[in-house]
NUVEXZA-367686 format. One record per residue (C-alpha): residue number from 0; chain; x, z, y. Coordinates in steps of 0.1 Angstrom, whole numbers, plus 2048, in hexadecimal, padded with zeros to 3 digits. Layout:
NUVEXZA-367686
ATOM  resi  chain  east   up  north
ATOM   NUM      A     X    Z      Y
...
end
This chain:
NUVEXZA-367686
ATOM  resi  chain  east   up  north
ATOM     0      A   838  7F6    7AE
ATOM     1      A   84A  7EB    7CC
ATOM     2      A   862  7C6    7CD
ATOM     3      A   87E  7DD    7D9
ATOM     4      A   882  7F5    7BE
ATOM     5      A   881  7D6    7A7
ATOM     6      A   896  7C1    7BD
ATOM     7      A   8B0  7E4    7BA
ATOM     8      A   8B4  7D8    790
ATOM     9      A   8C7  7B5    79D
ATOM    10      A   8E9  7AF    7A6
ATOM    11      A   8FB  790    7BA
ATOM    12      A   8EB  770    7B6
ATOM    13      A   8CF  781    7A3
ATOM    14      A   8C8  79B    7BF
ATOM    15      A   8CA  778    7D8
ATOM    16      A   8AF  766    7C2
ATOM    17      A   894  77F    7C0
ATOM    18      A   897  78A    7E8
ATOM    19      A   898  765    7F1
ATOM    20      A   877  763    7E0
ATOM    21      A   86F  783    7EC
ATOM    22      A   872  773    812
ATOM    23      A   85E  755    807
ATOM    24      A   83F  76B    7FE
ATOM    25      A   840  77C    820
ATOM    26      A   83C  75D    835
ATOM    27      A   820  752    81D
ATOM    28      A   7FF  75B    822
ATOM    29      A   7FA  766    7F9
ATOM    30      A   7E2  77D    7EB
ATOM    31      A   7F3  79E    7DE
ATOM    32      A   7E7  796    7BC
ATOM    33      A   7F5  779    7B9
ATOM    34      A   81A  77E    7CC
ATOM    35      A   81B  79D    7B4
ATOM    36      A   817  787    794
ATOM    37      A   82B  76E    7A1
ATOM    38      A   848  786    7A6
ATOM    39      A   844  79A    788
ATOM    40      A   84A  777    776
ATOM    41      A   868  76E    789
ATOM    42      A   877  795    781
ATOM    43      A   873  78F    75E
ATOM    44      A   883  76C    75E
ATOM    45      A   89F  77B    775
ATOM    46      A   8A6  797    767
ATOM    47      A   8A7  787    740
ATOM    48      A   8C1  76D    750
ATOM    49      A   8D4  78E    75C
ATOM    50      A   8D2  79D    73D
ATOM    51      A   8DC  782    729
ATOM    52      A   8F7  777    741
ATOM    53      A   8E7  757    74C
ATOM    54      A   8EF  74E    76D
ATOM    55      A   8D5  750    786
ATOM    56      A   8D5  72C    78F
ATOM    57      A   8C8  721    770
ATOM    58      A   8AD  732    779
ATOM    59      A   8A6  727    79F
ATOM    60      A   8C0  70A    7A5
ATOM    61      A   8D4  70A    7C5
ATOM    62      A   8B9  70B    7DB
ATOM    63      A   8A2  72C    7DF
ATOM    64      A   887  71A    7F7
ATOM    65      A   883  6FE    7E0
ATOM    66      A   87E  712    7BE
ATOM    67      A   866  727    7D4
ATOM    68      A   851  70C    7DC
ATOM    69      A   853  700    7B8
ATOM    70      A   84C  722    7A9
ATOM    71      A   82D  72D    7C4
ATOM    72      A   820  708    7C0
ATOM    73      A   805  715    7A7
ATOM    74      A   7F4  724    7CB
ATOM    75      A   7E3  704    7CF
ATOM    76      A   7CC  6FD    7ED
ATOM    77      A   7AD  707    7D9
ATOM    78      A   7BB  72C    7D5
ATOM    79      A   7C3  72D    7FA
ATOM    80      A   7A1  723    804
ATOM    81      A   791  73E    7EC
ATOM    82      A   7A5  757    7FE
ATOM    83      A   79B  74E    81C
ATOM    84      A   776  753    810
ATOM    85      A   77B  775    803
ATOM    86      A   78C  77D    822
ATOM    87      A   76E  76F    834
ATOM    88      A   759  788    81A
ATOM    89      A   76E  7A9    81F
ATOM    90      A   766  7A3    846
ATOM    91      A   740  7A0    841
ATOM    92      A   73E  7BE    82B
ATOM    93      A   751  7D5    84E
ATOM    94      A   735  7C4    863
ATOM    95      A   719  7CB    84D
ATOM    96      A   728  7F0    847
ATOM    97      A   733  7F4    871
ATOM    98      A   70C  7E5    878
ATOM    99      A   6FB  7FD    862
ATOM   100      A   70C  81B    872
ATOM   101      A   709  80D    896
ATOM   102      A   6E7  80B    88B
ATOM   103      A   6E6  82E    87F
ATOM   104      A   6F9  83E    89B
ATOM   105      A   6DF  833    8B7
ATOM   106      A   6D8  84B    8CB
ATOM   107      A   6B7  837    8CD
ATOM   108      A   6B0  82A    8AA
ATOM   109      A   69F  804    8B0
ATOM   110      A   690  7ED    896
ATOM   111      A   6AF  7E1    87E
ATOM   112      A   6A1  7BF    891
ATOM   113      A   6AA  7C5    8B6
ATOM   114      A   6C7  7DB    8B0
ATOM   115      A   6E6  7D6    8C2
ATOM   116      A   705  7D9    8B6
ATOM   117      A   728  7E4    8C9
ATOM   118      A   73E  7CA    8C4
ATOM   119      A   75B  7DE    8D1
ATOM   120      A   76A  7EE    8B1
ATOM   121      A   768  7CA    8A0
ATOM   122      A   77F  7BC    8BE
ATOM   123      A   799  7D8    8B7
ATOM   124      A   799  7CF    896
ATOM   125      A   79C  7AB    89B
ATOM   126      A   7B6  7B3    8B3
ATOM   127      A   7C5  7C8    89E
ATOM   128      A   7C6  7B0    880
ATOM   129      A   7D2  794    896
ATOM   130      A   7F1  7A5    8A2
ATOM   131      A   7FA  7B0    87D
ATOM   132      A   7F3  78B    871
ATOM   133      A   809  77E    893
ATOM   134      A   827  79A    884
ATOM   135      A   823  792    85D
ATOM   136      A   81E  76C    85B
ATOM   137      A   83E  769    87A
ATOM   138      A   851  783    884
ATOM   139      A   850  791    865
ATOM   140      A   868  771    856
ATOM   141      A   87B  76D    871
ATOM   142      A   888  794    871
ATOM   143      A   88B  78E    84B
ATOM   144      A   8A6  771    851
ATOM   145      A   8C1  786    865
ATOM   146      A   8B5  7AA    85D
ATOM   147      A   8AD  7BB    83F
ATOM   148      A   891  7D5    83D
ATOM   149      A   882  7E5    821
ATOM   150      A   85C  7E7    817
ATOM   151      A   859  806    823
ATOM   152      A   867  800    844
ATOM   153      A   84F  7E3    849
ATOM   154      A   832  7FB    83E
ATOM   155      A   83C  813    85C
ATOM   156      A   83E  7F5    873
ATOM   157      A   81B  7E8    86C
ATOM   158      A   811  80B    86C
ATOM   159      A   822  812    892
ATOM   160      A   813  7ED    89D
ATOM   161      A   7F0  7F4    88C
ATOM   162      A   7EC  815    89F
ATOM   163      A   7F8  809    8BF
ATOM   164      A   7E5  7E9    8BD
ATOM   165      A   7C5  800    8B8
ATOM   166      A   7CF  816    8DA
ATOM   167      A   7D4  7F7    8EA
ATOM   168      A   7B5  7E9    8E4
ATOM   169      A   7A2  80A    8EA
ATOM   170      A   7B0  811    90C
ATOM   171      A   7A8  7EA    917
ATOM   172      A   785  7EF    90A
ATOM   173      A   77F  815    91A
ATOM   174      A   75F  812    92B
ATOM   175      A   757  7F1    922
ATOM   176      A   739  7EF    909
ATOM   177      A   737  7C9    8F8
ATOM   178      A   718  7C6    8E2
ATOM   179      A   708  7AB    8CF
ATOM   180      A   6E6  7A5    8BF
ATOM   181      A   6EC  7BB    89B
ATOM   182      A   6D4  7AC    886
ATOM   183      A   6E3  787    88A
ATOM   184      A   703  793    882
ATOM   185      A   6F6  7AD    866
ATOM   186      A   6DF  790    855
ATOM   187      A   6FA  775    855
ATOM   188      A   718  78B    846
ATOM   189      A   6FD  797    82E
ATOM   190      A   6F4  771    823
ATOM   191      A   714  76B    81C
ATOM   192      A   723  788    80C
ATOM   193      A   705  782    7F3
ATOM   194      A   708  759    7F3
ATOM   195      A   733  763    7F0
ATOM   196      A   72A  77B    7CF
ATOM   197      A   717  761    7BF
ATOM   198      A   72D  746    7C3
ATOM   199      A   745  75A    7B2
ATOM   200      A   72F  764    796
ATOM   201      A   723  746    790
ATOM   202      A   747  733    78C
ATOM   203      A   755  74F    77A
ATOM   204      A   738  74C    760
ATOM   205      A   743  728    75E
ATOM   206      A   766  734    75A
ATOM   207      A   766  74F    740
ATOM   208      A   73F  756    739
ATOM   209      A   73E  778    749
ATOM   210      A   72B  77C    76A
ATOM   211      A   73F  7A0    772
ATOM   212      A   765  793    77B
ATOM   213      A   777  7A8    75C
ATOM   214      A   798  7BA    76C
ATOM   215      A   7B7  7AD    76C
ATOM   216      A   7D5  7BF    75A
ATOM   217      A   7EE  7C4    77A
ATOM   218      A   813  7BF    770
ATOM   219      A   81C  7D9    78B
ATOM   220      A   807  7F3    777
ATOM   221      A   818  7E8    751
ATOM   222      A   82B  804    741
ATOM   223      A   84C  7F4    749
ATOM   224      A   848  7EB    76E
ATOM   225      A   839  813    76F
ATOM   226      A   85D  81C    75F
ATOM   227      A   86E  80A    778
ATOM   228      A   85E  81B    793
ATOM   229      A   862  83E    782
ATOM   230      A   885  837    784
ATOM   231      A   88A  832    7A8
ATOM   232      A   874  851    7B2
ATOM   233      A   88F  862    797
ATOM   234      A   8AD  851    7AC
ATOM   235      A   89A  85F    7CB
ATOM   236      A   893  880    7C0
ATOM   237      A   8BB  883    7B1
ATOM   238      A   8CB  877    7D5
ATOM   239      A   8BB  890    7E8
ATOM   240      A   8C5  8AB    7CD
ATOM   241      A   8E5  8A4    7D1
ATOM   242      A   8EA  8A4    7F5
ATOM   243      A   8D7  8C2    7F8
ATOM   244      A   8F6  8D0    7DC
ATOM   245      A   910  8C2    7F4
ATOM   246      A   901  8CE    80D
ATOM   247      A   903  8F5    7FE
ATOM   248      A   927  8F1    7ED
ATOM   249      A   932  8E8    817
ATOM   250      A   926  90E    81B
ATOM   251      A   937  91B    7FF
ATOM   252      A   93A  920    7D9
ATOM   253      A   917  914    7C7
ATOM   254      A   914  91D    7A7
ATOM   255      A   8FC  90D    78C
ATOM   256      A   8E6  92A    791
ATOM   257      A   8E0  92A    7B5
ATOM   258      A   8DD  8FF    7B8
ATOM   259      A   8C0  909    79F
ATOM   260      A   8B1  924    7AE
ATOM   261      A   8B4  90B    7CF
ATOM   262      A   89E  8ED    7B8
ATOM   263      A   887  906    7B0
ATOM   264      A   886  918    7D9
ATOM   265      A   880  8F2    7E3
ATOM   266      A   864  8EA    7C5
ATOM   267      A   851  90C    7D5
ATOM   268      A   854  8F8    7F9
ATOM   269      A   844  8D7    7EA
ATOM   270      A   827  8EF    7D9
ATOM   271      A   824  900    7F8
ATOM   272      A   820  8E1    80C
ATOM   273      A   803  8D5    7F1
ATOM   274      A   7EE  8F1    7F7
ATOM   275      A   7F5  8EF    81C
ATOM   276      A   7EA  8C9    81D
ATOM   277      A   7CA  8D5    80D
ATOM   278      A   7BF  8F0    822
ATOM   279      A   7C9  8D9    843
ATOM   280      A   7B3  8BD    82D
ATOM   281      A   792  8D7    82A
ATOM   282      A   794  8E9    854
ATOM   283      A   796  8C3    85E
ATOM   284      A   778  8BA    848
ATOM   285      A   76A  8D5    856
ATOM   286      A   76E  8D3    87C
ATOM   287      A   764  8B0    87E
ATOM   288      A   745  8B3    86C
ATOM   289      A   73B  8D7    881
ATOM   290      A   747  8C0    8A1
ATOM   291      A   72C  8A5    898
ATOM   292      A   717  8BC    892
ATOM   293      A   716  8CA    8B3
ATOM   294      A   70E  8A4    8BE
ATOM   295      A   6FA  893    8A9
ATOM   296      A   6DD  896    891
ATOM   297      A   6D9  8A3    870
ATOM   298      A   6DE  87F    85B
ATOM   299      A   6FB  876    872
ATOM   300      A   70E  890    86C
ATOM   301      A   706  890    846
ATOM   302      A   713  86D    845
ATOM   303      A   72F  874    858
ATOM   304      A   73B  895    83E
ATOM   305      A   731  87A    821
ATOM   306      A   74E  85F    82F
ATOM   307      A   767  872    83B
ATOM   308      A   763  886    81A
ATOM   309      A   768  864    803
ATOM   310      A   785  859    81B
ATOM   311      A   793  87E    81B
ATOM   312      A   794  87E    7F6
ATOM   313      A   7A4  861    7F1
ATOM   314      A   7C3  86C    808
ATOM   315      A   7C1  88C    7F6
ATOM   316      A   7C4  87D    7D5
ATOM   317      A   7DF  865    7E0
ATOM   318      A   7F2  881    7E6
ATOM   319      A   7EC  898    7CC
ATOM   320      A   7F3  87E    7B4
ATOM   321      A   814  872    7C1
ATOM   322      A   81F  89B    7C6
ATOM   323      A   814  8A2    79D
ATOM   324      A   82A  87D    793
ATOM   325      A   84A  88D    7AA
ATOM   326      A   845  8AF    79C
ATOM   327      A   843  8A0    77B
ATOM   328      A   861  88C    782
ATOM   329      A   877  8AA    78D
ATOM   330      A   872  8BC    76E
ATOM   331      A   87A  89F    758
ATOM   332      A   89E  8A1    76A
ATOM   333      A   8A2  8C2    765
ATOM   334      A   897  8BF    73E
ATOM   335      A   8AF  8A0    73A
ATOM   336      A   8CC  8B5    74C
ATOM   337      A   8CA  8D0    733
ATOM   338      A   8CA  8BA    718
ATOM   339      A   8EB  8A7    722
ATOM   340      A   8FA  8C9    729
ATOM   341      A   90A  8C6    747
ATOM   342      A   900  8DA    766
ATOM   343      A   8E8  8CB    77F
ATOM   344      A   902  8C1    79A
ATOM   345      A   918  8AF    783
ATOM   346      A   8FA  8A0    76B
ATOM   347      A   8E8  890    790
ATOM   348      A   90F  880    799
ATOM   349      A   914  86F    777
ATOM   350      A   8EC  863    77B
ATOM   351      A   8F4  857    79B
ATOM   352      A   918  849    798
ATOM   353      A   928  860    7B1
ATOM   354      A   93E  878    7B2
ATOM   355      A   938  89F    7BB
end
């Protein structure tokens, strides 16, 4: 569920509220999980005020910055520090994982108590992380204040700095090998990852009596916050519809017929493009692995298939499942169409609030 699409169901002074909070989380340093509660509360508050014709005020006052700090209060130093601390733990589970396989993928395999370990990929991602933290925690807000951009936009902007970040880095460190004892680094991350996970379990057992943290319902994955969402990939899917209908009636006369046979032509393309990403998916599994192969030894390269099989997957199914939901979507327009019977064209215009 993304803040913009629920930010899209405001209007005036309610639309002002939620994207003045909305800026307030991005100069914070919040956990997800908690901005994401936090602003699932304030949408329902907002958007009962809306409904019920309440003006917004009454729910923030005059001043966005001071209801913000009201509203986030409940982040109390205590919750900072524990996010610093799992922070702290997500880093020492990459060092133990980037020692073992520095280990591993010695040419010359040395007791796990002399190894040494290449600290070079864990300055680029230092560096790497810095400049993300230097662009979200500053630049970030200060673009926000005289220029709107959407989520997405920002998304592609961390993506751009991220990858550039990481050339950066590896063309300053080409040639030069920086290495530090492994087994300090791998014995102290190990310590605490174990001392961090029983900390945890112990105070949650003094919490709640479980030692296993029991999950959280997310308000982004409830069935209304999913219907929201649903609805903009709908609005999405309708827009480009429609222009692609303007586009053919600026050619000539289109006829119900034909814009259909065109949805259909176009739903062949987006099947055609699925079977495409997974044959590109498999002959990319499949040269890398033959190209370690050629390399290195037998467990390295069966290591190697076994990651970049996991991390393959996961893309894969990211895909897949976002292809099946717009597929899904698509013919849900077309049923609801036929039921209102009007044609396509005109049914996307009145959905949109446009005219053909």
């Amino acid at each position: 569920m993304n803040l913009e699409t629920m930010k899209s169901q405001f209007t005036g002074a309610y639309r002002e509220a939620f994207d003045g909070a909305y800026k307030y989380i991005l100069t914070q340093s919040f956990p997800a999980a908690y901005s994401d509660d936090k602003m699932a509360e304030l949408y329902d508050l907002l958007l009962t005020a809306q409904t019920e014709g309440r003006p917004a005020e009454k729910i923030v006052g005059g001043d966005i910055t001071a209801f913000c700090k009201e509203f986030f209060s409940d982040y109390v130093p205590e919750r900072r520090f524990q996010s610093v601390l799992g922070n702290l733990f997500a880093v020492s589970c990459v060092l133990v994982i980037i020692s073992l396989f520095d280990w591993l993928g010695a040419e010359e395999r040395l007791p796990l108590t002399q190894f040494r370990l290449n600290a070079s990929p864990v300055l680029v991602g230092l560096g790497s992380g810095f400049v993300l933290t230097a662009l979200f925690r500053l630049i970030q807000p200060l673009v926000m204040k005289t220029k709107k951009i959407s989520a997405g936009g920002w998304s592609l902007i961390y993506l751009a700095v991220f990858v550039l970040t990481i050339f950066v880095c590896t063309v300053l460190l080409e040639g030069m090998e920086l290495s530090v004892p492994g087994c300090p680094v791998l014995i102290c991350a190990g310590v605490y990852m174990l001392c961090y996970l029983a900390a945890q379990a112990y105070f949650r057992f003094r919490r709640t009596g479980r030692l296993i943290r029991k999950k959280e319902a997310n308000p982004y994955k409830d069935s209304y916050y999913k219907n929201l969402e649903d609805k903009d990939i709908r609005r999405i899917i309708m827009k480009g519809w429609l222009r692609r209908y303007r586009k053919l009636a600026k050619r000539g006369k289109t006829t119900e017929e034909t814009f259909r046979n065109e949805i259909v032509r176009m739903d062949k393309i987006n099947r055609i493009s699925d079977k495409a990403l997974d044959v590109f998916i498999i002959v990319f599994i499949a040269a890398a692995v033959l190209g370690t192969a050629r390399e290195s030894g037998v467990m390295d390269t069966i290591i190697f298939a076994v990651i970049l099989c996991v991390v393959e997957y996961f893309i894969w199914l990211l895909f897949h499942k976002a292809n099946q939901s717009n597929a899904a979507t698509r013919q849900h327009i077309l049923a609801d169409c036929d039921a209102s019977g009007m044609t396509v064209p005109a049914y996307l215009a009145q959905e949109l609030g446009e005219t053909l």
